[in-house]
C-alpha positions as CSV (number, residue, x, y, z in Angstrom):
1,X,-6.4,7.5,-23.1
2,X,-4.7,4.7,-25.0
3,X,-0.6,5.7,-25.9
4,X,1.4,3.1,-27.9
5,X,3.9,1.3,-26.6
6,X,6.3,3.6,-29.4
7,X,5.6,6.7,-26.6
8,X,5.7,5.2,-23.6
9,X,9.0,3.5,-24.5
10,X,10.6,7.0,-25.8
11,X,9.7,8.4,-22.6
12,X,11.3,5.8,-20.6
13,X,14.0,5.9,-22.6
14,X,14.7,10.1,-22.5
15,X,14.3,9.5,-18.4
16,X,17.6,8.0,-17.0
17,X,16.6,6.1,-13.9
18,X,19.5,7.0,-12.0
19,X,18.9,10.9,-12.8
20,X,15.3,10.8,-12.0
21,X,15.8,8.4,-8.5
22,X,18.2,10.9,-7.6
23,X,15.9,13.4,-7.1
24,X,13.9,11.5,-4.8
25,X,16.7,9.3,-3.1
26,X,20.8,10.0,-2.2
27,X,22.7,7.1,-4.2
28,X,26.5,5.7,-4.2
29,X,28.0,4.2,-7.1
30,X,29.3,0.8,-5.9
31,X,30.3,-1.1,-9.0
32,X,28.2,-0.6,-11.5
33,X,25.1,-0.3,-9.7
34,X,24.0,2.4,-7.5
35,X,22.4,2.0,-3.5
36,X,20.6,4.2,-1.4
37,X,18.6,3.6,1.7
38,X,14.7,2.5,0.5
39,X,11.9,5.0,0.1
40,X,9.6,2.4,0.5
41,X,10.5,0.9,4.0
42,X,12.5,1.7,6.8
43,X,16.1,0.9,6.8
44,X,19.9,1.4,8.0
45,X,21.4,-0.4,5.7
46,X,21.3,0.9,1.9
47,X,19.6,-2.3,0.5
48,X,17.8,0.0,-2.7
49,X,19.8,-1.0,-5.9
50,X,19.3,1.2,-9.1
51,X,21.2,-0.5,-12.2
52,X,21.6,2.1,-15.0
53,X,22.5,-0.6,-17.6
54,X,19.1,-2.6,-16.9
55,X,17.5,1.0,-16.4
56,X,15.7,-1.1,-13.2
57,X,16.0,0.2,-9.4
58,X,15.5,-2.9,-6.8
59,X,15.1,-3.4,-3.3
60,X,16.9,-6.2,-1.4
61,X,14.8,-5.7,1.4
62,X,11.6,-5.2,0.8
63,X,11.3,-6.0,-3.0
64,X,10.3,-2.8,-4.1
65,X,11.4,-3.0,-7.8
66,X,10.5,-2.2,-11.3
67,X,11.1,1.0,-14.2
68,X,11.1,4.8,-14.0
69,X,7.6,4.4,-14.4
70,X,7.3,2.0,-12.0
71,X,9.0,4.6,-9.3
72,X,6.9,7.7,-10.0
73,X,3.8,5.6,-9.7
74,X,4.9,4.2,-6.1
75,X,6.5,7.0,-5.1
76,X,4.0,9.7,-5.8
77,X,1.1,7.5,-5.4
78,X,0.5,8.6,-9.3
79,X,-1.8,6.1,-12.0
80,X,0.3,5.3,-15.0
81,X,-1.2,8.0,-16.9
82,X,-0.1,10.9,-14.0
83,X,3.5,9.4,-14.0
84,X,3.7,9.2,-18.1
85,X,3.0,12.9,-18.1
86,X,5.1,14.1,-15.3
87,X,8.1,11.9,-17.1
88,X,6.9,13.1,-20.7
89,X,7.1,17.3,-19.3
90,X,10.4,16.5,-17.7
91,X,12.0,14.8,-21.2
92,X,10.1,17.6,-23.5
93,X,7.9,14.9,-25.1
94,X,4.8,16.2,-26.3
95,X,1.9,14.0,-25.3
96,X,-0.9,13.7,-27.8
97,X,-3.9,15.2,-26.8
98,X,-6.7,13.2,-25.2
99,X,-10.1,13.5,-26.9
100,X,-13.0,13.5,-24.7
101,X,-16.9,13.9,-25.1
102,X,-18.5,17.2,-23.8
103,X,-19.9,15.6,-20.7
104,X,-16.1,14.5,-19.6
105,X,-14.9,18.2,-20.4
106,X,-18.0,19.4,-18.3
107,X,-16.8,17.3,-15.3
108,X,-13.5,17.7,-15.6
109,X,-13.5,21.2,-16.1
110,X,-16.5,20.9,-12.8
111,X,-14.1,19.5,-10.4
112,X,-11.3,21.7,-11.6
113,X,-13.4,25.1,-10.3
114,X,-14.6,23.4,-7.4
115,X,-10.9,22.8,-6.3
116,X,-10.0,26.5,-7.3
117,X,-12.9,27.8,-4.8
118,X,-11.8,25.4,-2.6
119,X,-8.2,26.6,-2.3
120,X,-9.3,30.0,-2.1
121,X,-11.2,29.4,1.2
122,X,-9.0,28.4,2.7
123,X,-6.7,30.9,2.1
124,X,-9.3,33.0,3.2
125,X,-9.8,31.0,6.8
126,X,-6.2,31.0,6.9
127,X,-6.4,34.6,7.2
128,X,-9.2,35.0,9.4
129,X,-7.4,32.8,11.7
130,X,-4.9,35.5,12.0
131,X,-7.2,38.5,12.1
132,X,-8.7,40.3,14.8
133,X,-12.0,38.4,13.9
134,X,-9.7,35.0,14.4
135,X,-8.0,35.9,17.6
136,X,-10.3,33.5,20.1
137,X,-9.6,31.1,17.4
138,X,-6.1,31.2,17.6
139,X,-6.8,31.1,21.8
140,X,-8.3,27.9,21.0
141,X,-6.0,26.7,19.2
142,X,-3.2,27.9,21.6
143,X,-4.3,25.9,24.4
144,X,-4.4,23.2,22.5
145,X,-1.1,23.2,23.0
146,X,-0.5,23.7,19.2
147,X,2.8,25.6,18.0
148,X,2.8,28.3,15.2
149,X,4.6,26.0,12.8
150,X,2.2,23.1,13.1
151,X,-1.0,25.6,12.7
152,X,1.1,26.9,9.6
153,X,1.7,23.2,8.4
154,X,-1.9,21.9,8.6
155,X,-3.1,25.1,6.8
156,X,-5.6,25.8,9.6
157,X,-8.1,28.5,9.5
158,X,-11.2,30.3,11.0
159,X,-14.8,30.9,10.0
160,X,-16.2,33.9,10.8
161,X,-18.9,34.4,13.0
162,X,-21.1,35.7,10.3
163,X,-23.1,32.8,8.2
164,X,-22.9,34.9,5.1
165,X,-19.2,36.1,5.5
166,X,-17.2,33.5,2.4
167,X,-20.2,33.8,0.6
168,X,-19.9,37.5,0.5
169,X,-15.8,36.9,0.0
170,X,-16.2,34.3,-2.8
171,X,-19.4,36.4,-5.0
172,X,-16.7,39.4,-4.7
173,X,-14.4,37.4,-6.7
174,X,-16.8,36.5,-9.2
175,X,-18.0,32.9,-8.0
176,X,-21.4,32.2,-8.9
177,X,-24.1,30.8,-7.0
178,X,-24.6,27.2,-9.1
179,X,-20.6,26.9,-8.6
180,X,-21.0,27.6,-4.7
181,X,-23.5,24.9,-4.5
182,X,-21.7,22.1,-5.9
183,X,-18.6,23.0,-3.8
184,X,-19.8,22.4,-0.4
185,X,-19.3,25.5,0.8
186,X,-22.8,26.6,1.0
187,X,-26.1,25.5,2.4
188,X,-29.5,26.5,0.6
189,X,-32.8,26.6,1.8
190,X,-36.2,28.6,0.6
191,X,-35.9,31.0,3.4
192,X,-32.3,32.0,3.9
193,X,-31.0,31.1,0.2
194,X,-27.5,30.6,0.1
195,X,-25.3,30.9,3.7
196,X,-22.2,29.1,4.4
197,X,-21.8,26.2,5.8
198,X,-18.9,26.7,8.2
199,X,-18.8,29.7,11.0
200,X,-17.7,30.7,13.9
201,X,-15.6,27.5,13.5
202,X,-11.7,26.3,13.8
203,X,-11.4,25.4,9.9
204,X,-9.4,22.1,9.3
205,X,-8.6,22.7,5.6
206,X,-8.9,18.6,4.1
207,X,-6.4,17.6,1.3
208,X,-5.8,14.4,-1.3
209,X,-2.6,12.6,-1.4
210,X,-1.4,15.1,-3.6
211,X,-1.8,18.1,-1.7
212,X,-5.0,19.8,-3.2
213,X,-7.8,21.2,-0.8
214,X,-10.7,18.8,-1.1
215,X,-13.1,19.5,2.0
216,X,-13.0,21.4,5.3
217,X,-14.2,19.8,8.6
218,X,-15.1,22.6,11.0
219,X,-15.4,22.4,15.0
220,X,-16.9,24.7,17.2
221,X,-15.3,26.1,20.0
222,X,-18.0,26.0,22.4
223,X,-20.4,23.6,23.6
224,X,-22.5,23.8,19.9
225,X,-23.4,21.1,18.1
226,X,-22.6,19.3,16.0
227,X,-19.2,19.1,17.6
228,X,-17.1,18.8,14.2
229,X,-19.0,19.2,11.0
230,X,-17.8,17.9,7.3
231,X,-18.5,19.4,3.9
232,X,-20.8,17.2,2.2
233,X,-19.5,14.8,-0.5
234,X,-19.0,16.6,-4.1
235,X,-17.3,16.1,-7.1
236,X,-13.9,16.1,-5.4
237,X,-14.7,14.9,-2.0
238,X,-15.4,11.3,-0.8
239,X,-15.1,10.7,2.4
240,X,-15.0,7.0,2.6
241,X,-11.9,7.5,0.2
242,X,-9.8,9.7,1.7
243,X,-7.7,9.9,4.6
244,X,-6.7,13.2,6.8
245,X,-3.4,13.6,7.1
246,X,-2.2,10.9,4.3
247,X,-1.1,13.9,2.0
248,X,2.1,14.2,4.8
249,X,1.8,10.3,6.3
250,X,2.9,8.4,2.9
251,X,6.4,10.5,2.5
252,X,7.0,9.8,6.0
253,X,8.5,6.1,5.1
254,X,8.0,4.9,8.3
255,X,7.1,1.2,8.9
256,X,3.7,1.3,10.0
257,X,0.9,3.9,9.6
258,X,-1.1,5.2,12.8
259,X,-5.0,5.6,12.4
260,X,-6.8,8.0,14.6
261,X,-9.8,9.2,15.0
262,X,-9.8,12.9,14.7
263,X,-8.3,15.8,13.5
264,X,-6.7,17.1,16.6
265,X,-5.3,13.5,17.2
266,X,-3.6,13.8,13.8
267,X,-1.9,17.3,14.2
268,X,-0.9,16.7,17.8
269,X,0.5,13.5,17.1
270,X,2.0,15.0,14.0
271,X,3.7,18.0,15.9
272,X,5.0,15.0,18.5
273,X,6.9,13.9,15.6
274,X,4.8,10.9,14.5
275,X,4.1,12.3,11.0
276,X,2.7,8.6,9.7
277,X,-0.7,9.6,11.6
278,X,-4.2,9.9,9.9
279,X,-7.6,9.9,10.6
280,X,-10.7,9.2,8.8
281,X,-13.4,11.8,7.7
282,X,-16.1,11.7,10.3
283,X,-16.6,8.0,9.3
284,X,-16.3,4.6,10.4
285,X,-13.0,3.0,8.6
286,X,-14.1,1.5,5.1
287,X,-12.4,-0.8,3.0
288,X,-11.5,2.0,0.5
289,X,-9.5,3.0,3.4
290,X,-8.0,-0.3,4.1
291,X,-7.1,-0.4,-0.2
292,X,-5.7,3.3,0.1
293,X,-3.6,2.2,3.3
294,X,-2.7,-0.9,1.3
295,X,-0.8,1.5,-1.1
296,X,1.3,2.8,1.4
297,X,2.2,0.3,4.5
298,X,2.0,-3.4,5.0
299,X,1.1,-2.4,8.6
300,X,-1.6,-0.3,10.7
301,X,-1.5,0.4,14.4
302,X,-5.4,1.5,15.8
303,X,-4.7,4.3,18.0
304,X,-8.9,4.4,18.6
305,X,-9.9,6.2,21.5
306,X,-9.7,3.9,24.8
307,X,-13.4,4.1,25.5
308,X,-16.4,1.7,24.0
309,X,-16.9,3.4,20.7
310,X,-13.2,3.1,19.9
311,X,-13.1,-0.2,21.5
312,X,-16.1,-0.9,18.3
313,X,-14.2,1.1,15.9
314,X,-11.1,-1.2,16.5
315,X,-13.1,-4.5,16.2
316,X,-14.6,-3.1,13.1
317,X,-11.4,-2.1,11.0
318,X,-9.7,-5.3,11.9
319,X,-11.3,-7.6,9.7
320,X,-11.3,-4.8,6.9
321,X,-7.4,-4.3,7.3
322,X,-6.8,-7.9,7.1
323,X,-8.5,-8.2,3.6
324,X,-6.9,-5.6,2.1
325,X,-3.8,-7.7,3.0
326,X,-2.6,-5.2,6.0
327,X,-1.7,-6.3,9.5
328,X,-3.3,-4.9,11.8
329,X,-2.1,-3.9,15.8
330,X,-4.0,-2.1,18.4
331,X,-2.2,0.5,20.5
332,X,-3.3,0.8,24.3
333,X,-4.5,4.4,25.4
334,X,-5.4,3.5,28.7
335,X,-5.7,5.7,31.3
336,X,-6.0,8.0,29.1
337,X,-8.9,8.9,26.5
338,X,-7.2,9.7,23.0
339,X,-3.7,10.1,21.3
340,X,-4.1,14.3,22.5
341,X,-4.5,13.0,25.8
342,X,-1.5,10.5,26.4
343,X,0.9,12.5,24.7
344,X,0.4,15.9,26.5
345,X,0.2,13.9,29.8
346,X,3.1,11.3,29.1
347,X,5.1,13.1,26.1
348,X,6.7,11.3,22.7
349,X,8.7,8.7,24.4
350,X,6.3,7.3,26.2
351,X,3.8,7.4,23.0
352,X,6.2,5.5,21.3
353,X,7.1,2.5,24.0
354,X,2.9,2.1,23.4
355,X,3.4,2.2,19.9
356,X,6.4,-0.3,19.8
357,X,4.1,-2.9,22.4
358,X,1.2,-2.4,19.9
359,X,-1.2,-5.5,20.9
360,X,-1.4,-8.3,18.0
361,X,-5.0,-7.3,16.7
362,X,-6.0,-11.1,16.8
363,X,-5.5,-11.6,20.6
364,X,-7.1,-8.5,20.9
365,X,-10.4,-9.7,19.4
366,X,-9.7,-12.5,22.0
367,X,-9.1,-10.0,25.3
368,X,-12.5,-7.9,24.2
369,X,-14.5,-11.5,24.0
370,X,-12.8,-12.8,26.9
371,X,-14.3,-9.5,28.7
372,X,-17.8,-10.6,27.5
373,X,-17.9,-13.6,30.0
374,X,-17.6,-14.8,33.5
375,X,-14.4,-17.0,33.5
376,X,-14.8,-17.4,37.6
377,X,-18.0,-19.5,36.3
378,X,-17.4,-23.2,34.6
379,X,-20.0,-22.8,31.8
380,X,-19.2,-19.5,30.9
381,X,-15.8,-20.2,30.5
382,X,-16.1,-23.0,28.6
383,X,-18.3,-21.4,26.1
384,X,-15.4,-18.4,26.1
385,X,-13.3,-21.2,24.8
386,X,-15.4,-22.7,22.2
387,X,-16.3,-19.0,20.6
388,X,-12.2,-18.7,20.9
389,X,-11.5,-21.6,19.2
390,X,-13.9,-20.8,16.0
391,X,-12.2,-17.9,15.5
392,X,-9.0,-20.0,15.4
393,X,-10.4,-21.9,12.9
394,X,-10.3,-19.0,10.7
395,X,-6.9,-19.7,9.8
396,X,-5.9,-21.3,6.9
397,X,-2.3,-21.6,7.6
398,X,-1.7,-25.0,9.7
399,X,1.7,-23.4,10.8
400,X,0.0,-20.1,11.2
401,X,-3.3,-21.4,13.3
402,X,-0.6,-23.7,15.7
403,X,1.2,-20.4,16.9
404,X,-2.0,-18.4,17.7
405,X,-3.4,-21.8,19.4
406,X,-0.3,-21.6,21.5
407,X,-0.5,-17.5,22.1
408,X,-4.0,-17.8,23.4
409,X,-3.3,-20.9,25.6
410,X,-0.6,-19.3,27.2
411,X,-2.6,-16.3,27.4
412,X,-5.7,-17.9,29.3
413,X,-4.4,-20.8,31.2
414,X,-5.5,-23.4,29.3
415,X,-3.3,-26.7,27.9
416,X,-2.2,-26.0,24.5
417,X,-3.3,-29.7,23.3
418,X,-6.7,-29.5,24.8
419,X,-7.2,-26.0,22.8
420,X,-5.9,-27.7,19.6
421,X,-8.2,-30.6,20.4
422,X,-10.9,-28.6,20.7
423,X,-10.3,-26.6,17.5
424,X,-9.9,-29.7,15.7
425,X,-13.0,-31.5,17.1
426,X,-15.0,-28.2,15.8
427,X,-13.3,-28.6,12.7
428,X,-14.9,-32.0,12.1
429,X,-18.2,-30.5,12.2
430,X,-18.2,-28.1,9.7
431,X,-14.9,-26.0,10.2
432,X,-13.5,-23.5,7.5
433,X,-9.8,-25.1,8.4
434,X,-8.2,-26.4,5.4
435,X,-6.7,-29.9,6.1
436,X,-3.7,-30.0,4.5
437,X,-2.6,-32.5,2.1
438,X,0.0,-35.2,2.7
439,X,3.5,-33.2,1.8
440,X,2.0,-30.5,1.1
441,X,4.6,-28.5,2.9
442,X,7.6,-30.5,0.8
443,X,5.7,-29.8,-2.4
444,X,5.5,-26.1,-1.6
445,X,9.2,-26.2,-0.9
446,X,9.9,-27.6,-4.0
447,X,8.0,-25.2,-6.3
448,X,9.5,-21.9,-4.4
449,X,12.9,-24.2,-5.6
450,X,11.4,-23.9,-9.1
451,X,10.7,-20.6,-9.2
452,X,13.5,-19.7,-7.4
453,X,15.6,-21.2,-10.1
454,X,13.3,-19.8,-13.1
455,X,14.2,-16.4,-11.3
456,X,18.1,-17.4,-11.6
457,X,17.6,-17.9,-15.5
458,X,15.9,-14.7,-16.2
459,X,18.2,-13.1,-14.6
460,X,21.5,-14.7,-15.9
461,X,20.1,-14.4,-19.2
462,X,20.3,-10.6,-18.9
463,X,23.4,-10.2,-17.6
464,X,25.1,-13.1,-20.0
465,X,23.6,-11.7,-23.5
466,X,25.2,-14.4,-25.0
467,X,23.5,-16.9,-23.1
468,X,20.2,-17.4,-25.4
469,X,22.0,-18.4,-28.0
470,X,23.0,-21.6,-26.0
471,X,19.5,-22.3,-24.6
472,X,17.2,-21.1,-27.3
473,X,16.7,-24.5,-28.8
474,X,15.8,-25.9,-25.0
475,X,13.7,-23.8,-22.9
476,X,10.3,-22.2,-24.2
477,X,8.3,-19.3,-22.4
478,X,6.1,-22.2,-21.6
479,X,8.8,-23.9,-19.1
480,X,8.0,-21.5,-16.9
481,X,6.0,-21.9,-13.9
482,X,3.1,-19.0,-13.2
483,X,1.6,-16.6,-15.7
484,X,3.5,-13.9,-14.8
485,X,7.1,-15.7,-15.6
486,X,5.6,-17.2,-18.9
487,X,4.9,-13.7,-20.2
488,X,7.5,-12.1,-18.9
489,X,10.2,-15.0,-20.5
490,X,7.8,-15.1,-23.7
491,X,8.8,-10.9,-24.0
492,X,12.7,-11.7,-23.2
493,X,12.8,-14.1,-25.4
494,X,11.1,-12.0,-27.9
495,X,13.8,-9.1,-27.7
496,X,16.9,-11.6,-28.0
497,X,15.5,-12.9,-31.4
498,X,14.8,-8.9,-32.7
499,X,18.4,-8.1,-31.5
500,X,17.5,-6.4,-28.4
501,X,18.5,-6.5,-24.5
502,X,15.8,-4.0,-22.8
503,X,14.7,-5.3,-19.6
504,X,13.3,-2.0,-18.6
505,X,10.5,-2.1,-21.2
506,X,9.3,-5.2,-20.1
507,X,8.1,-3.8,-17.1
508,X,5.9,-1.4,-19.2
509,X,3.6,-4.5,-20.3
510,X,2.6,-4.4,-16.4
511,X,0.3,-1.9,-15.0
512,X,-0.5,-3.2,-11.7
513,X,2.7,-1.7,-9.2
514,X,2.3,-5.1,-7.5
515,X,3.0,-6.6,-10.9
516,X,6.1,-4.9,-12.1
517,X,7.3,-5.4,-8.5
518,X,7.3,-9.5,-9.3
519,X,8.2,-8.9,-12.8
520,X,11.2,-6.8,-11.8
521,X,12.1,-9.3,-9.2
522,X,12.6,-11.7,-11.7
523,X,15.9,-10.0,-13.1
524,X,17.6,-9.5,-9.8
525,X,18.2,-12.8,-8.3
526,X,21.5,-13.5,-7.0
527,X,23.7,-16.9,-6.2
528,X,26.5,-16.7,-4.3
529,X,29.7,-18.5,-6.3
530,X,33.2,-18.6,-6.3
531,X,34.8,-18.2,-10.1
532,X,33.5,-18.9,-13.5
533,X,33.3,-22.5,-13.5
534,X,30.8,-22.6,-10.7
535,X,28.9,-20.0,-12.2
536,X,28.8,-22.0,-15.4
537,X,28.4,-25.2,-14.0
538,X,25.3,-23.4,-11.7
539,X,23.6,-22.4,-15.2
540,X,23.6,-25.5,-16.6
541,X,21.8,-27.1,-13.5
542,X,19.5,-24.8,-13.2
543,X,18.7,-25.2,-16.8
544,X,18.2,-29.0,-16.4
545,X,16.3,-28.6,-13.3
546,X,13.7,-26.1,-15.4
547,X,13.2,-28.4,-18.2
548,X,13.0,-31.8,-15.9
549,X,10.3,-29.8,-13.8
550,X,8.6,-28.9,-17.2
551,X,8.5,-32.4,-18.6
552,X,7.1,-33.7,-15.4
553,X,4.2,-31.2,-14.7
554,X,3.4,-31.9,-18.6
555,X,3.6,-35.7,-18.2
556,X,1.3,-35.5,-15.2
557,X,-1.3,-33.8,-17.2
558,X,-1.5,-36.2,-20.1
559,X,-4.2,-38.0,-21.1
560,X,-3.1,-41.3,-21.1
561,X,-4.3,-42.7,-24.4
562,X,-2.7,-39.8,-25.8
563,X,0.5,-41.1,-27.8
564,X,1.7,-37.8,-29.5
565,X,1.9,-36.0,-26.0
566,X,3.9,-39.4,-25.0
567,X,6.6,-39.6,-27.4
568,X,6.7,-35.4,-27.3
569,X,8.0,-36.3,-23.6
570,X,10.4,-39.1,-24.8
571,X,11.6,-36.6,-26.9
572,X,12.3,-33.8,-24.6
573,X,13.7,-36.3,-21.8
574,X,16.4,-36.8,-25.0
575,X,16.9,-33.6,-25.2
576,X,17.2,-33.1,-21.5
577,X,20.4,-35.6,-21.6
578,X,22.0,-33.6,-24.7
579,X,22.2,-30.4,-22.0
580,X,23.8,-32.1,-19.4
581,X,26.1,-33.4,-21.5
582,X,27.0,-30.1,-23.4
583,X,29.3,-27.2,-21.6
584,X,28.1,-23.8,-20.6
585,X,30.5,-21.0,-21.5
586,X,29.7,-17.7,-20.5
């Protein structure tokens, strides 16, 4: 539903950053800021700076930044509409109501039900679980080596042994058949009808990222088959979207996120203390899961079981990780079979030293092809090298290709310049390497200058008010480099000339998180100086710098026979020499 930007300011405005960070994070007044150690990364040092005046939080470290809005939405993994409301219930505002069609309600109101009958089984294999019916359950579950508060954490259950036992439960309370049939529950056929689909089962109850019972996975205690069993997909379950154990992993704010591949490897590596575990649903990893992990970590460990289907399941997420834009390592089981295994044989400490030498999941593509040939044999290992060195092609980065070119000669033995020779001579024949241009790597250094310096501005324009008087006449929205700076200079610049200094709203024109991270970024850049003077002299040379870098990239794009675009320059460049003649007083 569409709310004008009149609401979604109000709210903003009735929910004081500070007050509502607070809540979520311990802060310190220093100056006239507050700090607090980062929800979004690991950290010692407080580097997470909310500013009450610019109604902005900010992180130093990991550049976590942006609005109220902007923290809800991050924090509770919330869309913009989730996070409006939350803020608009906690300020009283009344939201307008969102008109629908009939089908909508129908769904809506369908996946609404389905999660009520879903919450109340497991409540009821919760029970069970502690029944007399559940006690070989519990056994089970026992020696496991699983304690009463993780059983209690994980909401575990049992199935009874009877097939029509939460059918009978669930009709009692008034459920009807079509609703049991959409919910997953059930199975149907001509000559049973309706039966459950879980019994005589440990119940694993399966929950969103916000806490709601989804699915169940079920696995028998014998030697039945199938060995675990899923509810089907249904109007609030998709497996290939969700995660177990990501409801508990994203508040854990640790620095990496560990995937598994079961349940049991979740909760025992949960109750070890390494609560940033998860699992997928009985599927292979997807790139839904590499997005939803996105949202959460800029790094995943594999902790795949040691043996050739985890060995595939590794090789298979890598390349899915690393184009979601998450960097991937792969954690070492060996001798031991799964996460379960190696911590009830080796304990936390030592799960951790194999967590903290995590293999680089690059070189481990490399050691699993390496294993595919004879390198005692010439040929063979020859060809090993030629199959290494297109996968080193796949870098784009010169610097970043030289270092892995290095790794894996050091790795296998072989001269670093031959390996680089090689890579290059495959290049030539039709390589995906990028050559790069001739100072390339100065040019690049010179634009982050720019941008660095069109941060500076933005920022010293909100904390000096007074400033735009001085430089409205100069520098236009369209001085600035990308996009994202044009717009968000264009809506600066349009609150100075209505009378206004509200850098918080700005960050409402963004809905991406990654976007209000890079627009909030842009109003906390810092230069170190020593008085006034500097500070002033710093302005104006930063100012000059903008404008020279404007009037260049425009003069490179004219069309030569163009003579207005010319003298449009000549003028500018005039202009340019009336600034760094004037003073700057702040």
């Amino acid at each position: 539903m569409y709310y004008s930007e009149d609401l979604v300011e109000e709210v903003r405005s009735r929910n004081d950053i500070v007050d509502v960070i607070s809540g979520y994070v311990r802060l310190q007044k220093k100056g006239s800021s507050y700090f607090g150690l980062c929800p979004f990364h690991n950290e010692k040092s407080p580097s997470f700076s909310v500013s009450p005046s610019k109604q902005m939080y900010y992180c130093f470290g990991c550049g976590a930044g942006g609005n109220v809005f902007t923290f809800i939405m991050e924090y509770e993994n919330y869309s913009f509409p989730e996070a409006l409301k939350l803020l608009a219930d906690r300020a009283g505002v009344a939201l307008p109501e969102k008109e629908e069609n009939e089908e909508t309600k129908r769904q809506q109101n369908l996946r609404s039900r389905i999660l009520e009958v879903n919450k109340m089984a497991a409540k009821y294999f919760y029970y069970q679980l502690r029944s007399e019916n559940g006690a070989h359950a519990m056994k089970y579950l026992k020696d496991r080596k699983l304690s009463d508060e993780t059983i209690h954490r994980f909401g575990l259950g049992y199935s009874n042994k009877y097939s029509d036992d939460l059918y009978k439960y669930l009709k009692s309370k008034g459920i009807s058949d079509e609703l049991l049939a959409q919910s997953g529950l059930m199975n149907v056929d001509e000559k049973r009808g309706m039966y459950d689909k879980f019994w005589n089962r440990v119940i694993f109850p399966i929950m969103d990222v916000n806490g709601r019972v989804i699915g169940f996975g079920g696995r028998v205690m014998g030697d039945g088959k199938p060995k675990y069993l899923n509810s089907p997909e249904t109007k609030v379950f998709d497996k290939s979207r969700n995660l177990y154990g990501l409801n508990v992993a994203r508040t854990a704010r640790k620095r990496n996120i560990l995937v598994c591949e079961g349940y049991m490897d979740v909760i025992s590596m949960h109750q070890a203390g390494f609560t940033n575990a998860v699992a997928s649903l009985g599927t292979a990893l997807t790139s839904q899961h590499a997005s939803l992990l996105r949202r959460y970590t800029e790094e995943v460990i594999l902790t795949y079981d040691s043996d050739e289907a985890g060995v595939k399941a590794a090789l298979r997420a890598i390349p899915l990780l690393k184009e979601a834009g998450v960097s991937a390592k792969v954690l070492s089981m060996k001798p031991y079979k799964d996460p379960d295994e190696f911590i009830k044989a080796e304990g936390a400490e030592a799960f951790q030293e194999r967590i903290d030498g995590a293999q680089n999941s690059f070189l481990y593509e490399i050691d699993v092809l390496q294993k595919q040939y004879d390198m005692k044999d010439p040929q063979s290992k020859t060809l090993f090298y030629q199959e290494t060195a297109k996968k080193l092609m796949t870098f784009e980065s010169e610097l970043e290709r030289e270092n892995y070119i290095e790794a894996v000669a050091d790795r296998y033995g072989v001269g670093f310049d031959n390996l680089r020779k090689l890579v290059n001579r495959m290049a030539l024949k039709g390589s995906t390497i990028k050559i790069p241009e001739k100072n390339h790597g100065a040019r690049t250094e010179k634009e982050e200058g720019i941008r660095k310096s069109q941060k500076l501005l933005l920022t010293w324009l909100i904390e000096y008010p007074g400033l735009y008087q001085t430089v409205r006449s100069y520098v236009k929205k369209e001085d600035f480099t990308t996009d994202l700076y044009q717009t968000v200079a264009g809506l600066l610049f349009e609150q100075y000339e209505a009378g206004e200094n509200n850098p918080a709203k700005i960050i409402n024109h963004f809905t991406e998180p990654e976007e209000q991270n890079e627009a909030a970024s842009l109003f906390h850049s810092t230069l170190s100086v020593e008085n006034r003077g500097e500070m002033e002299k710093a302005i104006k040379e930063t100012i000059v710098k903008i404008l020279n870098h404007s009037i260049e990239e425009r003069k490179n794009a004219l069309d030569p026979m163009d003579m207005a675009g010319l003298q449009k320059v000549i003028a500018d460049r005039k202009r340019l020499q009336e600034i760094q003649k004037m003073k700057i007083t702040l």
